[in-house]
C-alpha positions in Angstrom: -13.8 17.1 -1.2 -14.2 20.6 -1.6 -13.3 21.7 -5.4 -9.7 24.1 -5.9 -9.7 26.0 -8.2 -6.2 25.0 -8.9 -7.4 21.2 -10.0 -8.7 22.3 -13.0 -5.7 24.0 -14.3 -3.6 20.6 -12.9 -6.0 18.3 -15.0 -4.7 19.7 -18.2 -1.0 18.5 -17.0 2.4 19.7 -16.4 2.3 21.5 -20.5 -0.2 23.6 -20.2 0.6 25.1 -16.7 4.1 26.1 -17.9 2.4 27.3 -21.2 0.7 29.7 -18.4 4.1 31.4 -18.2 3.5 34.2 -20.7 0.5 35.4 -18.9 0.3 38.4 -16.8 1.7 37.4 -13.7 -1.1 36.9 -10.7 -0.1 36.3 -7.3 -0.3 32.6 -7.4 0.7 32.2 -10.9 4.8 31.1 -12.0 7.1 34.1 -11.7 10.9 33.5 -12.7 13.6 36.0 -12.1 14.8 38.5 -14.7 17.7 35.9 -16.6 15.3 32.6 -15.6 18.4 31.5 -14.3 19.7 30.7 -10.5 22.9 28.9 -9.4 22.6 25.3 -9.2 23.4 25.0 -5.7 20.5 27.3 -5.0 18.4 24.5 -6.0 17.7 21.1 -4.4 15.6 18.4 -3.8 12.3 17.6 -2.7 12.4 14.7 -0.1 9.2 14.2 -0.6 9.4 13.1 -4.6 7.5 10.1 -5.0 9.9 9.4 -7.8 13.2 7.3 -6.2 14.9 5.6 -8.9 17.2 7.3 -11.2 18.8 4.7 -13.3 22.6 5.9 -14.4 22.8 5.0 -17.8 19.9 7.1 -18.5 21.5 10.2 -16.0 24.6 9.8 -18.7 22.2 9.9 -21.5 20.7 13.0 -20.3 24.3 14.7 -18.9 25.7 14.2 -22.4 22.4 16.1 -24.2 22.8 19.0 -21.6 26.7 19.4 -22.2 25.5 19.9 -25.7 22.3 21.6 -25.9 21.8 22.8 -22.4 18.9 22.3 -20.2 16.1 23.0 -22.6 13.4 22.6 -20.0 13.3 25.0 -17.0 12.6 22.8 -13.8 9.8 23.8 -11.9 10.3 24.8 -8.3 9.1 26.6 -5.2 10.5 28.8 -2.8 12.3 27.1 0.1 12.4 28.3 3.9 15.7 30.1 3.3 15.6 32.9 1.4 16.6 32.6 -2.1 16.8 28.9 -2.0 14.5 26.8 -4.0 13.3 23.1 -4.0 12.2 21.0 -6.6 8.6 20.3 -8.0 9.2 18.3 -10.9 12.6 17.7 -12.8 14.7 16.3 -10.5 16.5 14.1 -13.0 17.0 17.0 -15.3 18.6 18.7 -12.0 20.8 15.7 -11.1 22.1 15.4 -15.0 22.8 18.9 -15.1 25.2 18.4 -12.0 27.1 16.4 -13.6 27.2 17.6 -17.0 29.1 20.6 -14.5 26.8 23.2 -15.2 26.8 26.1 -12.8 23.5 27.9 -13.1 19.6 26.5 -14.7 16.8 27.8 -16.0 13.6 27.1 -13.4 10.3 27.9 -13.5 9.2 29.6 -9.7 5.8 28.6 -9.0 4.5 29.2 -5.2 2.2 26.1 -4.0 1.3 24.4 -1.2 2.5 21.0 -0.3 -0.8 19.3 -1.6 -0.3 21.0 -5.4 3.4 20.7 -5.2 3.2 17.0 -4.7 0.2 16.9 -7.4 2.5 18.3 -10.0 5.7 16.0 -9.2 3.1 13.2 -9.6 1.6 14.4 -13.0 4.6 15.3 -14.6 6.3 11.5 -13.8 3.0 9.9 -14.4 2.9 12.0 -17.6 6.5 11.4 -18.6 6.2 7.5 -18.0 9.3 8.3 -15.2 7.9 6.5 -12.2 7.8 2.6 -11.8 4.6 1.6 -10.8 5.5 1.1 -7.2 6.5 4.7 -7.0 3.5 6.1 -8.4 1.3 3.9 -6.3 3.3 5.4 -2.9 2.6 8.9 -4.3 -0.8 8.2 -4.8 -1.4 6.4 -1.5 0.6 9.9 -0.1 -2.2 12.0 -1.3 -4.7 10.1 0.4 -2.7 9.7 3.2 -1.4 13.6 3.3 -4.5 15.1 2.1 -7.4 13.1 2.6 -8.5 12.5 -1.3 -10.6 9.6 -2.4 -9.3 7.0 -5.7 -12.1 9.7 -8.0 -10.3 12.6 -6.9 -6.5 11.2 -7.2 -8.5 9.6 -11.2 -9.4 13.5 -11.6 -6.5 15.0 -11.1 -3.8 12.8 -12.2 -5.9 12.4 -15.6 -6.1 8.5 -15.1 -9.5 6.1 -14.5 -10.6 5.4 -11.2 -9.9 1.7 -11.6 -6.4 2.3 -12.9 -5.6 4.4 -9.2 -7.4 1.1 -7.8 -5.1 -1.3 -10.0 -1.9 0.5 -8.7 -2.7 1.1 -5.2 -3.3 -2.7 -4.9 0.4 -3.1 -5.6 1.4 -1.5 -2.2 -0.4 -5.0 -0.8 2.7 -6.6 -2.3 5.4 -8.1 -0.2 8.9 -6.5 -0.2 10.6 -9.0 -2.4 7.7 -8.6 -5.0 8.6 -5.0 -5.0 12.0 -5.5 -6.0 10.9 -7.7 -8.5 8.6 -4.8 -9.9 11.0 -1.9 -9.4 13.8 -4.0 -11.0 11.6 -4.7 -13.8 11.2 -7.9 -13.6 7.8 -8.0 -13.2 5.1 -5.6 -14.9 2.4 -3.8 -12.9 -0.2 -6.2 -14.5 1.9 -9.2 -13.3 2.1 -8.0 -10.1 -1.6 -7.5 -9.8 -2.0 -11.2 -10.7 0.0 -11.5 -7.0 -1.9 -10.1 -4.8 -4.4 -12.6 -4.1 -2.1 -15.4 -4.1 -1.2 -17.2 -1.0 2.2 -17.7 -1.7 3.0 -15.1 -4.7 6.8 -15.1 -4.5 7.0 -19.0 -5.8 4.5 -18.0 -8.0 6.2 -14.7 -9.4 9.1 -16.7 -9.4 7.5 -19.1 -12.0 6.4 -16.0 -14.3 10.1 -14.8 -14.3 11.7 -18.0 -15.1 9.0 -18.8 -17.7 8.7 -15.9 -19.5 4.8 -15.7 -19.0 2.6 -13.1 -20.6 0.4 -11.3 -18.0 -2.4 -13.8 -19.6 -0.1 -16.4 -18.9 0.2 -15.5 -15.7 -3.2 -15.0 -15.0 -4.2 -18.0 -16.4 -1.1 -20.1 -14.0 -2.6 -18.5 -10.7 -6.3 -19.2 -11.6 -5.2 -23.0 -12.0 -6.7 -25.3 -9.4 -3.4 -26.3 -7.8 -2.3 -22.6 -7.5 -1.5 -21.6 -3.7 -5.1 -20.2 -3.0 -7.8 -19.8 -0.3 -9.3 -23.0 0.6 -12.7 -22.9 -0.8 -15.8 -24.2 0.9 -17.8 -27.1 0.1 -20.5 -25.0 -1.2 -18.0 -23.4 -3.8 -19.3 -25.1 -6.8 -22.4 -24.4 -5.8 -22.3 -20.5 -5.4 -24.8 -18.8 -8.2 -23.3 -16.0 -10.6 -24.5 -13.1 -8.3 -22.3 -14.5 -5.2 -19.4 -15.2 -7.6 -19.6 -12.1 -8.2 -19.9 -10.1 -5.5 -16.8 -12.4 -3.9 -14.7 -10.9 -7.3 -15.9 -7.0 -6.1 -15.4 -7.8 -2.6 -11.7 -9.4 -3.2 -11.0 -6.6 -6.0 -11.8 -3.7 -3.3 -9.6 -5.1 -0.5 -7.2 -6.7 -2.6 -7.5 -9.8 -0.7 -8.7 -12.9 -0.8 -12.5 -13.3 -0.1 -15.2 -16.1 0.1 -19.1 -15.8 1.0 -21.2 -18.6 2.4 -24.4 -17.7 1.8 -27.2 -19.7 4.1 -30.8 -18.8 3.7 -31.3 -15.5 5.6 -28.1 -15.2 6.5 -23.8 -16.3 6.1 -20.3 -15.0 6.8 -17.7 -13.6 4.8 -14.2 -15.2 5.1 -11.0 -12.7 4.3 -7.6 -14.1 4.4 -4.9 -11.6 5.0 -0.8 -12.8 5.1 0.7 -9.9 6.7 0.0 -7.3 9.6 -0.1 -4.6 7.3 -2.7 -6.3 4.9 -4.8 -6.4 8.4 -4.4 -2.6 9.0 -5.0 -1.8 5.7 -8.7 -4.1 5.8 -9.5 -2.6 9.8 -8.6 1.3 7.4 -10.9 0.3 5.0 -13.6 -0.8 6.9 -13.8 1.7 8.7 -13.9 4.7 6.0 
């Protein structure tokens, strides 16, 4: 992917682009209006968000602070297709608990981006911030690759986070819907979850974390027993060296499915057991680049 000259400025995070504020103004750089203030109804949403999930009692929290102390923060926004109307980049929440703490007009922060950055920055900021649940940030990552054709080292560059971390949480989109809930709900952690994906039957088995209290080293201990739900192994199994043991773990890590090689002198197959449809489109996507 060809290199922007805006991804180095994102890499530093949401801080130090706003810190760019007392700068001369350039033509792509933030400009706010004289007061740094617009009506609140000039302002709204960005559909596209990857953040969902506003939980109330923390909405009140933040309503109460802002009756009090104002919105110390300006949201950061871009110009809308009407003129004079503005949509969100990052701060919705701030936004939402400034509604109802009944205040008329907020500070923002006007910042003219594409759709590409604009979703970049409402990614860093939440990912940055701790705001998204790990199902959220793994459909905002998988909408940059989707959107915008980037690989897991560029979405690792520019969010600030390892390569295997993007890996980790994209896996979780392999998930079936009730395992989301689960995750969004809090129930489950991201790194319980990830213990799920591989498992033939990972609701019982998420089930049996939840009601037992397990650790994620408890849990991954529970689905590597040998009467977990798992893919029937082949005879050969116990035979398989280190370097085929191996590669089966990269394989089944990169696909986030269960896989199985039978290696036969010269040549063998590779096995892949997929649950769903949409673990089948998501293997025919990978193969093919």
């Amino acid at each position: 992917m060809n290199e922007d000259p805006s991804r180095k400025r994102l890499g530093r995070g949401l801080a130090a682009l706003i810190g760019e504020i007392d700068r001369p103004a350039e033509p792509d750089q933030a400009v706010t209006r004289a007061d740094g203030q617009v009506p609140i109804e000039f302002v709204a949403p960005n559909p596209r968000n990857p953040r969902r999930n506003f939980a109330e009692d923390e909405l009140a929290d933040l309503a109460q602070s802002i009756r009090e102390h104002g919105v110390v923060q300006p949201i950061l926004v871009r110009s809308a297709p009407v003129p004079g109307k503005f949509e969100i980049i990052a701060g919705e929440r701030r936004w939402r608990a400034a509604q109802r703490a009944g205040l008329t007009e907020i500070p923002v922060l006007v910042r003219e981006v594409n759709d590409r950055t604009a979703l970049e920055l409402a990614i860093i900021e939440n990912v940055q911030r701790a705001d998204l649940n790990p199902l959220e940030e793994a459909q905002g990552y998988q909408q940059l690759i989707d959107e915008h054709s980037y690989t897991q080292a560029d979405l690792g560059q520019v969010i600030g986070k390892s390569r295997s971390h993007v890996a980790n949480t994209l896996r979780l989109l392999k998930l079936p819907n009730v395992i989301r809930d689960m995750l969004v709900d809090g129930q489950l952690s991201a790194g319980h979850a990830r213990t799920l994906v591989t498992a033939a039957d990972p609701t019982s088995l998420a089930k049996k974390i939840i009601d037992g209290g397990l650790s994620v080293r408890q849990a991954e201990a529970l689905a590597q027993k040998p009467d977990a739900p798992k893919m029937p192994s082949n005879r050969e199994a116990d035979a398989k060296d280190a370097d085929t043991l191996a590669l089966e773990k990269l394989l089944s890590d990169t696909t986030g499915l269960a896989v199985s090689l039978a290696h036969k002198g010269q040549g063998g197959e590779v096995r892949i057991r997929y649950r769903t449809l949409e673990q089948l489109d998501e293997l025919c996507r990978l193969l093919k680049g």
